[in-house]
PLY file of the C-alpha trace (Angstrom):
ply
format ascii 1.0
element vertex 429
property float x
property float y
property float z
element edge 428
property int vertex1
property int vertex2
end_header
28.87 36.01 8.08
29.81 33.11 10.95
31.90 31.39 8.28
32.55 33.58 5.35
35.73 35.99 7.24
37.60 33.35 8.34
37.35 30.69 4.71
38.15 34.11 2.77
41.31 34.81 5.00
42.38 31.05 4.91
41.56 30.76 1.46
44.05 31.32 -1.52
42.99 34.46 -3.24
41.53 33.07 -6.41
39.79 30.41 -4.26
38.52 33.94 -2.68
37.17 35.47 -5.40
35.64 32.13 -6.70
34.02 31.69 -3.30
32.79 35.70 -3.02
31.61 35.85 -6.66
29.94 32.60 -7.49
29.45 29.90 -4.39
27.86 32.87 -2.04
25.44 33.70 -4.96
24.17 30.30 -4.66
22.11 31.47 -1.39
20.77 34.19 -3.53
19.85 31.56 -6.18
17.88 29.82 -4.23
15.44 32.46 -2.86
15.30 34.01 -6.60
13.67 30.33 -7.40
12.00 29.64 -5.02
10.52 33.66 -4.69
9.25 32.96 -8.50
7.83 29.29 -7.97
6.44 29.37 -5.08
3.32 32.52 -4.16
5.05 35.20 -1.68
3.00 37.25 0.63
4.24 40.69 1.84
5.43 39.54 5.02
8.23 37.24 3.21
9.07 40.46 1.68
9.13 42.63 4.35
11.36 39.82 6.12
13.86 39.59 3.45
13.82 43.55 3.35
14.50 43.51 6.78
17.47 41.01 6.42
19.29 42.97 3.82
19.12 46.10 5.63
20.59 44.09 8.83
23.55 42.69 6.65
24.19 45.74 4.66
24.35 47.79 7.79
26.11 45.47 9.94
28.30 44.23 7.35
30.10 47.35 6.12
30.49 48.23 9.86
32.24 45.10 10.82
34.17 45.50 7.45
35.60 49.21 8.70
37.03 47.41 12.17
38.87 45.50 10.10
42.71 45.49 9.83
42.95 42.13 7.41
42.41 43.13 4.24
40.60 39.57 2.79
38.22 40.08 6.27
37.88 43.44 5.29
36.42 42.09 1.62
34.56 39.23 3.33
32.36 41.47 5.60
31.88 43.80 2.49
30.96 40.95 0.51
27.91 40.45 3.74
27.49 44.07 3.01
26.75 43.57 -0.88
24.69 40.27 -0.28
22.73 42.31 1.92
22.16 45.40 -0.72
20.67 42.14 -3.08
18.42 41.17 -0.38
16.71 44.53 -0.40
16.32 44.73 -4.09
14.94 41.35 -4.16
12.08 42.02 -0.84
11.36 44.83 -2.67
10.66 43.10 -5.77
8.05 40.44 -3.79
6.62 43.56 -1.89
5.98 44.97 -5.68
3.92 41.36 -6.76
2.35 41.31 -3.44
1.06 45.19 -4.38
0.83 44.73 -8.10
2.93 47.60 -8.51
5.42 46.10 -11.98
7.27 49.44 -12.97
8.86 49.99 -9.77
9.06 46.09 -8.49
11.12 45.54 -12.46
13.68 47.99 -12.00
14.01 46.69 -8.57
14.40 42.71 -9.59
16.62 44.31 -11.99
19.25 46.26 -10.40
19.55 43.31 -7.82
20.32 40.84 -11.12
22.58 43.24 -12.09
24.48 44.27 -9.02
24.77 40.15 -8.57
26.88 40.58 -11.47
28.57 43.67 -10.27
29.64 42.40 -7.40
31.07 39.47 -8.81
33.17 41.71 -11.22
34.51 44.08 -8.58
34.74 41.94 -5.99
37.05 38.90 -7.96
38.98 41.93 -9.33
39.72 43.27 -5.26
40.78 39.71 -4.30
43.08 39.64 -7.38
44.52 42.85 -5.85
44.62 41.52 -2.63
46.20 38.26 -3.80
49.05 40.40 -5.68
49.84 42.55 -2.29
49.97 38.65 -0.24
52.08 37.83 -2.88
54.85 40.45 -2.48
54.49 40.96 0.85
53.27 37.27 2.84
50.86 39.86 4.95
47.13 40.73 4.85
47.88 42.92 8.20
47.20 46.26 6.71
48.76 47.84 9.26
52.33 46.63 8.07
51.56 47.58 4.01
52.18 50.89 3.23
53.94 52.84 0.48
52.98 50.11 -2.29
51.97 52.05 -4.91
55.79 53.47 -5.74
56.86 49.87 -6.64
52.81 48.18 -7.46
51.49 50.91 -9.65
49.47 48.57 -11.81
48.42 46.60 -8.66
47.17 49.62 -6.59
45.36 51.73 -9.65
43.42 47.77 -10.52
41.95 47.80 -6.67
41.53 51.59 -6.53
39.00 50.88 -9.66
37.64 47.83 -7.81
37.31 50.27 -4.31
35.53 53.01 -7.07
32.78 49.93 -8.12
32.53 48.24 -4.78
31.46 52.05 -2.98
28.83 52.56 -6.11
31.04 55.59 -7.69
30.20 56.60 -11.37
31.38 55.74 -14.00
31.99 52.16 -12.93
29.24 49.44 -12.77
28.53 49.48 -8.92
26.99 52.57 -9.49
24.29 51.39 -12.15
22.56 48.32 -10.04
22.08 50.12 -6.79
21.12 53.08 -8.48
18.17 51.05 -9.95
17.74 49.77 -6.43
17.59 53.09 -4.90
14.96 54.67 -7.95
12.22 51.62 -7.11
12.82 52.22 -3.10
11.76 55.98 -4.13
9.19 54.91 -5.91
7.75 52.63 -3.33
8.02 55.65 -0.72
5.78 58.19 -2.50
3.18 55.27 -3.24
0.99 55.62 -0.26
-0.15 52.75 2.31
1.50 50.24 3.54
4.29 50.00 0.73
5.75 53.38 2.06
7.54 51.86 5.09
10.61 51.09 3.00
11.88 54.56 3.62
14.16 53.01 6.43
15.85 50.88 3.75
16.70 53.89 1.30
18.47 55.51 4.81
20.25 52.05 5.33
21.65 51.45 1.62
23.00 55.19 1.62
24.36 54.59 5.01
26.24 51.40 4.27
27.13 52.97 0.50
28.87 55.78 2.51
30.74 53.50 4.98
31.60 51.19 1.92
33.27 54.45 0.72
34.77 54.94 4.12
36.08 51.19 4.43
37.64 51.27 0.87
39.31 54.37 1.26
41.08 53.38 4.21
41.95 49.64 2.60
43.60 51.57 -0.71
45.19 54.34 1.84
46.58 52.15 4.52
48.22 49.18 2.20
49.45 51.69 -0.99
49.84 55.20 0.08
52.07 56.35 2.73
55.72 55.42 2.96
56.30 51.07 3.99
55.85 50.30 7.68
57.69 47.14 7.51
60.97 45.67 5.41
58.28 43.38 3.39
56.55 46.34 2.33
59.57 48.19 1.44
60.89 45.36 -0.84
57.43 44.39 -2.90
57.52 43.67 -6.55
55.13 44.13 -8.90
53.50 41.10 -9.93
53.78 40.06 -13.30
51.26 39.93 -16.68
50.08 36.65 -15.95
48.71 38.06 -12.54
47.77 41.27 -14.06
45.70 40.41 -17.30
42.89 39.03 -15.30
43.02 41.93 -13.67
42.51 44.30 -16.32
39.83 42.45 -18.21
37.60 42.79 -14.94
38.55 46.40 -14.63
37.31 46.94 -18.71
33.96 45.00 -17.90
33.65 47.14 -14.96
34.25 49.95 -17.16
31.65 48.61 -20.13
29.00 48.36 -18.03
29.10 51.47 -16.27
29.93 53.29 -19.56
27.26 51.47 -21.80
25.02 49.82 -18.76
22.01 49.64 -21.72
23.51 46.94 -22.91
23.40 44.75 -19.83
20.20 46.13 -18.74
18.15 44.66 -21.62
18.49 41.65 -21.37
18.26 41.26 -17.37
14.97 42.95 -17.30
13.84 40.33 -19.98
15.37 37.52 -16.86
12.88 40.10 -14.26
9.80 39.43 -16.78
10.30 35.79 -16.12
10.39 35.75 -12.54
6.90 37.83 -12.80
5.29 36.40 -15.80
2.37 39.20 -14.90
4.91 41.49 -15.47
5.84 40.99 -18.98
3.45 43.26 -20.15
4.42 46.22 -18.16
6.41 49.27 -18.93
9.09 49.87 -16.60
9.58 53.94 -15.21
13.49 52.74 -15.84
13.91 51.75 -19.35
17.28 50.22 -20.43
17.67 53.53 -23.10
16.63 55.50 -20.74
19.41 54.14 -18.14
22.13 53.50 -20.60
21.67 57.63 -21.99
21.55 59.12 -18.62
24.96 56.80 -17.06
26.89 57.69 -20.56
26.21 61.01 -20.11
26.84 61.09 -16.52
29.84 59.16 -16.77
31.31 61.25 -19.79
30.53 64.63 -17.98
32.77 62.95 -14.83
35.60 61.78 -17.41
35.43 65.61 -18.94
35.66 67.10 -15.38
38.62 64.83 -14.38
40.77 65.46 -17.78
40.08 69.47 -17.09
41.20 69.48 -13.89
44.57 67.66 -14.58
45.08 69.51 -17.93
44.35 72.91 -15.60
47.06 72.02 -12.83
49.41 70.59 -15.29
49.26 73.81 -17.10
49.73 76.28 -13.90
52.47 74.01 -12.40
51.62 71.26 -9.49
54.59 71.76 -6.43
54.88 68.66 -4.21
55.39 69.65 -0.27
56.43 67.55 2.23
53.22 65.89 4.06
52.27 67.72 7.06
54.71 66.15 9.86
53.19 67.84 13.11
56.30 69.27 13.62
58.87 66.84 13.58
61.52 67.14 11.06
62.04 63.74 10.39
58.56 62.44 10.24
58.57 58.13 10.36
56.35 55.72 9.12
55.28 54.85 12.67
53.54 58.04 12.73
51.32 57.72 9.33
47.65 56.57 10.58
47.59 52.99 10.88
44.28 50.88 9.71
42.93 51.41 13.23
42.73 54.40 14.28
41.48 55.02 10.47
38.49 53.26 11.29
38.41 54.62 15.13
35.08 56.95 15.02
33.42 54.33 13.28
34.20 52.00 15.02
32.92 53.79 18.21
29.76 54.56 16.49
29.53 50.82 16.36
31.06 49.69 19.34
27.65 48.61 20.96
27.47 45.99 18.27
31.29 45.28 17.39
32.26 45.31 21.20
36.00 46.19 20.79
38.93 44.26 22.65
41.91 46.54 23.17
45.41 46.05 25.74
46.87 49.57 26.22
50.10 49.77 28.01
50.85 53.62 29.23
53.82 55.27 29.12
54.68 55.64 32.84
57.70 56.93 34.88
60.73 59.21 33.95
62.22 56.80 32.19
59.29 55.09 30.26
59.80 51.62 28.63
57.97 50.82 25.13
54.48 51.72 25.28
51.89 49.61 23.46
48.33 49.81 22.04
46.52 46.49 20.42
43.08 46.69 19.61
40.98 43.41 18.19
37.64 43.29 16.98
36.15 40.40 17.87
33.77 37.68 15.76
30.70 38.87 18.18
27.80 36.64 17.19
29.90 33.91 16.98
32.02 34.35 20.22
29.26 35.86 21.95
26.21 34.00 20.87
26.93 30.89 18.40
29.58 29.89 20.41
27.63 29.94 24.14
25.06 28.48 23.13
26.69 25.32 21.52
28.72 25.21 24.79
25.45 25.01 26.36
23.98 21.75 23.64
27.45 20.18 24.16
26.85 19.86 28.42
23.78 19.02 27.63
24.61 15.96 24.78
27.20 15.18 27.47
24.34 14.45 30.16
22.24 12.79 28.00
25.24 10.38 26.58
25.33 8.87 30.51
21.56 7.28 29.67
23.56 5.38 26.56
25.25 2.49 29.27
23.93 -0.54 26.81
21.43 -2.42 30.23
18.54 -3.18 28.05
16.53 -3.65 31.45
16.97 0.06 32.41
16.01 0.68 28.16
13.07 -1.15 29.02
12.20 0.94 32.40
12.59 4.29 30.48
9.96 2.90 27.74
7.44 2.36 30.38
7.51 5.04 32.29
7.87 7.96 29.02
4.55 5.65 28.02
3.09 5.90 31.96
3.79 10.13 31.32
2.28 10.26 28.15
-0.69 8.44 29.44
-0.95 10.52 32.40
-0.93 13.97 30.16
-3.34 12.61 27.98
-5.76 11.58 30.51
-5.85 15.06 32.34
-6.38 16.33 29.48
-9.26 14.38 28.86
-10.70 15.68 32.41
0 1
1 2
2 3
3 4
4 5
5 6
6 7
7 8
8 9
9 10
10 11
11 12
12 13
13 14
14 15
15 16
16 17
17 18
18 19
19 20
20 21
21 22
22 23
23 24
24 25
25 26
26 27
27 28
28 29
29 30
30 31
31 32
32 33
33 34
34 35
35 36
36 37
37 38
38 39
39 40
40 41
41 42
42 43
43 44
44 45
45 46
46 47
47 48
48 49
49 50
50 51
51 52
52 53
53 54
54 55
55 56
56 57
57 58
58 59
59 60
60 61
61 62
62 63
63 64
64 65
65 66
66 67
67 68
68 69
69 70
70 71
71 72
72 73
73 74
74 75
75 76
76 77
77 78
78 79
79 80
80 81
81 82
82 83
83 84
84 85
85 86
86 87
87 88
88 89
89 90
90 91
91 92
92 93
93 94
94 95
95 96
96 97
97 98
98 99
99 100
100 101
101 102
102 103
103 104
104 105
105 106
106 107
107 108
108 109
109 110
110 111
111 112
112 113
113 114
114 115
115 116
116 117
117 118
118 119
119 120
120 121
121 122
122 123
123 124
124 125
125 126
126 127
127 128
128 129
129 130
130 131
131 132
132 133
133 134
134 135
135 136
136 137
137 138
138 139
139 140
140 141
141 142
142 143
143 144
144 145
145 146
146 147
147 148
148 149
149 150
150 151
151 152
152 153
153 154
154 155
155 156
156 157
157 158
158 159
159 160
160 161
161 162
162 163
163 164
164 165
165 166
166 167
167 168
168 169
169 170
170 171
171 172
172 173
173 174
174 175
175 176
176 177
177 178
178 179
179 180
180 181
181 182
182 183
183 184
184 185
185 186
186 187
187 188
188 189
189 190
190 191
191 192
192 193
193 194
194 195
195 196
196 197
197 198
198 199
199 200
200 201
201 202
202 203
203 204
204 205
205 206
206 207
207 208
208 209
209 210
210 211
211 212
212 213
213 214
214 215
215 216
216 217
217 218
218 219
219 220
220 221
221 222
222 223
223 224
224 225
225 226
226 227
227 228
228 229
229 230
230 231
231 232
232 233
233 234
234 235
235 236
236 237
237 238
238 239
239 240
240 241
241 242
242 243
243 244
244 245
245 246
246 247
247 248
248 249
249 250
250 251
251 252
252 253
253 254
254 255
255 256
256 257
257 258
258 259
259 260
260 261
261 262
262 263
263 264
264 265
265 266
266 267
267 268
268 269
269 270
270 271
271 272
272 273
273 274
274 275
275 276
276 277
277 278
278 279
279 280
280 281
281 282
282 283
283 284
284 285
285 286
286 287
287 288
288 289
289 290
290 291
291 292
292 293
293 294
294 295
295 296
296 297
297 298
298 299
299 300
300 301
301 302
302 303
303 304
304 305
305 306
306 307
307 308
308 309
309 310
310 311
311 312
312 313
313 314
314 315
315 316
316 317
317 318
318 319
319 320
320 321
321 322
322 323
323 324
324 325
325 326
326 327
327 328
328 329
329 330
330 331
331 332
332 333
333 334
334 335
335 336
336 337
337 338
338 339
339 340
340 341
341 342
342 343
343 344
344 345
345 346
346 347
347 348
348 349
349 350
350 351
351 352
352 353
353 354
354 355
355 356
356 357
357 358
358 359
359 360
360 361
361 362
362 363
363 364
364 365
365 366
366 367
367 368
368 369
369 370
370 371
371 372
372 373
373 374
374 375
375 376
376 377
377 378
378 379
379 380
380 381
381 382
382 383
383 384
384 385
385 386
386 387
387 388
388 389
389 390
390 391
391 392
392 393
393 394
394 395
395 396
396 397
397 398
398 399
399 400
400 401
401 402
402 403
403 404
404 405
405 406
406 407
407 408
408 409
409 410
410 411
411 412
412 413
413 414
414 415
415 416
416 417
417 418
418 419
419 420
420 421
421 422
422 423
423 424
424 425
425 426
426 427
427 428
């Protein structure tokens, strides 16, 4: 998380989603090979548990104090990573207990939500990209109002905010609801397996602020009425832009429709990580999966269609939105991205440690008042950054021994030897 904010707000948008989908999955790579090849014990699992639940938790809360949107989707993408993590600990705690039914559907819901993510997560930078595009800002603070004149832009990243929070019928849903049936599973086993219950409280804790984060990222830049000229003057973008867009949104769609399909196959990739597994039935078949999400996701569908056909057919009336009793209610008084995200961000604020300049109205005649509020990088202004300070003085002292007199070379030879012989003959005594 030291590096990914920063290259994902710098970055180009489809440089972005490139970045967030495929060349962050290469970490993830690694410890799936190296977890098959090499013989885990349950203490690498229980440390790569531990990991996820840190940068699922963490993540989604420094993705809530966000007010750039790309930053916003770079801590979530930490977040998601982190949601991966768990699935896979709990898939070496599984070998390490010989436990295959609940450690497959585990190895298999983090396969799948790699591929999730990838889908959701390209298709919210493509949104993203669009909104940069009309408007030359990420600052969701002066968006606003964009879905009037970017209706195709802002119903393609409300789908990608639906998979990205784990909402049915979309395809976030399936892999961390695989992920969340194994961590049951490992709770009622008894012993020493059974102290994953902490990690079932931290993915339905960061699922809930993922929910939280997105809802205030598709609120903020499209609903509303424009906070700025920019805003008020966006274009939609055009097919080129769009297509991808779509096609994400209808894989999205597929899998969480028809997720038997995908989950087939990726439990035949979880077999060979765990050859010892191959044999074993699974308490989450692929039928089994793909029957219950159709059915769920149909029964949704159903719900939705009623409810619109029901107020379409006893009349909907539009009211003005409630304007605290001004008649003439401005944009400047909609809720802006932070103080959206304010009680999280104090339940957080321990960790996040908030920046804010507050200027008071004072006086009968006040002058403009003004609020700014930054959330800073914390472990890398407050801990990274420190401590290279601190290896930087001290490179800078040692770089005065570097002067090029071989005779003083010579003197600090003999007497590192002289210490060395010293040590080693006390010790001897």
């Amino acid at each position: 998380h030291i590096w990914l904010p920063s290259a994902h707000a710098n970055a180009p948008s489809h440089v972005s989603a490139i970045m967030s989908a495929v060349a962050v999955k290469m970490g993830v790579y690694g410890i799936v090979r190296f977890s098959g090849w090499l013989p885990m014990s349950a203490n690498c699992g229980w440390t790569i548990l531990a990991i996820g639940c840190v940068s699922a938790l963490f993540g989604i809360a420094f993705a809530l104090a966000q007010n750039d949107i790309k930053r916003l989707m770079a801590y979530c993408t930490v977040e998601n990573i982190g949601i991966v993590l768990i699935g896979l600990g709990l898939s070496v705690l599984a070998v390490h207990h010989g436990q295959p039914a609940w450690g497959k559907a585990a190895l298999a819901g983090t396969f799948l939500h790699v591929i999730n993510h990838g889908l959701f997560k390209t298709l919210l930078f493509f949104g993203a990209g669009s909104v940069l595009h009309a408007t030359g800002t990420r600052d969701m603070s002066r968006l606003g109002g964009l879905w009037r004149v970017m209706p195709w832009t802002a119903t393609l990243f409300a789908i990608g905010a639906m998979g990205v929070s784990g909402l049915p019928p979309l395809n976030g849903f399936v892999g961390e609801w695989a992920i969340y049936q194994a961590l049951l599973r490992a709770v009622a086993q008894k012993g020493q397996v059974a102290a994953v219950l902490p990690a079932v409280i931290v993915l339905a804790g960061s699922g809930a602020l993922a929910l939280a984060a997105f809802a205030k990222a598709a609120g903020v830049v499209f609903l509303g009425a424009p906070r700025t000229k920019p805003a008020a003057k966006a274009v939609e973008c055009g097919w080129l832009m769009r297509a991808p867009m779509i096609l994400l949104a209808v894989l999205m769609f597929s899998i969480g429709l028809m997720p038997g399909l995908y989950f087939a196959p990726i439990m035949n990739a979880a077999s060979a990580w765990a050859p010892q597994w191959s044999g074993a039935d699974p308490f989450l078949s692929p039928r089994a999966l793909g029957g219950a999400h159709t059915i769920l996701a149909c029964a949704l569908i159903a719900g939705v269609v009623l409810v619109l056909r029901t107020v379409r057919a006893n009349g909907m009336r539009r009211n003005p939105t409630w304007d605290c009793g001004y008649a003439a209610p401005s944009s400047r008084m909609q809720y802006t991205s932070g103080s959206f995200a304010g009680i999280a961000r104090a339940w957080f604020a321990w960790m996040l440690r908030p920046e804010s300049l507050v200027r008071r109205v004072r006086g009968h005649f006040p002058g403009r008042a003004l609020v700014v509020e930054r959330v800073p990088e914390t472990v890398l202004e407050r801990v990274i950054a420190p401590g290279a300070w601190a290896v930087c003085r001290v490179a800078d002292a040692a770089r005065r021994m570097q002067h090029g007199r071989l005779h003083l070379y010579i003197l600090y030879v003999f007497l590192g030897v002289t210490v060395l012989g010293l040590m080693i003959l006390l010790g001897g005594v």
